[in-house]
N, C-alpha and C positions, 0 to 999 in steps of 0.2 A: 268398637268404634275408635278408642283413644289406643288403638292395638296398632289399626289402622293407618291412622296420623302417622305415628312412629315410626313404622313400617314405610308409609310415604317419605317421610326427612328422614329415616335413615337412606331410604335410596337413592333421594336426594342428596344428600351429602357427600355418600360414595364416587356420585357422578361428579358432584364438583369437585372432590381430593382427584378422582381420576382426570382432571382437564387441569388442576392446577400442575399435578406430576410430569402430565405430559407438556404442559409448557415450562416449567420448569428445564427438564430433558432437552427442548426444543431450546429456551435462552443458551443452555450451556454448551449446547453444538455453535450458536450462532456465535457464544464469545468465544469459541474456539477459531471458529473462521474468520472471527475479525481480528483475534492476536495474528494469525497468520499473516492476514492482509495487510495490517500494520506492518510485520515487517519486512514482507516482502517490497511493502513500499519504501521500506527505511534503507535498504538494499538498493532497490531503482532508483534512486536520489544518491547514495554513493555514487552508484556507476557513470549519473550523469555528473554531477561535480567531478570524478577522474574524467570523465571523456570531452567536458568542456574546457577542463584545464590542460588535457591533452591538446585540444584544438587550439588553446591558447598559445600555447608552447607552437606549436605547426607554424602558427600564423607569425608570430614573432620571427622563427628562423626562414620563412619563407620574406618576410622582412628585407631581412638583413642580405637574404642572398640578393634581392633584387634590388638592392641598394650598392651591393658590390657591382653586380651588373652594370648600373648608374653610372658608377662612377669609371669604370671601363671603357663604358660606350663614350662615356663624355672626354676619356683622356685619349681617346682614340680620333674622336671627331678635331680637336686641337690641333 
């Protein structure tokens, strides 16, 4: 009878080491996909700070062209 008990918490127990292992296994795949994600997102945020400061740059020289423009058509109109 007390062979039994044993026999039951030991099976017991196995089951639980086997669900902690396997979530254990399962955490360390998920922090592996989250370092990923992190830094593919650290990446996507470069790209947009270059391609907003690009646009910055565009807008500025499209500026100035249409300010030269301005000042043509106006010394033209005179």
């Amino acid at each position: 009878m007390v062979t039994d008990l044993f026999n039951t918490l030991e099976q017991k127990l196995e089951l639980v080491l086997s669900k902690v292992n396997t979530l254990q296994e399962a955490n360390a795949a998920l922090q592996k996909t989250l370092g990923e994600k992190e830094q593919a997102l650290k990446e996507a945020e470069a790209t947009l700070a270059r391609v907003s400061q690009d646009r910055e740059t565009v807008r500025e020289r499209i500026d100035k062209i249409l300010n030269r423009l301005k000042i043509i058509d106006t010394g033209e109109s005179a």
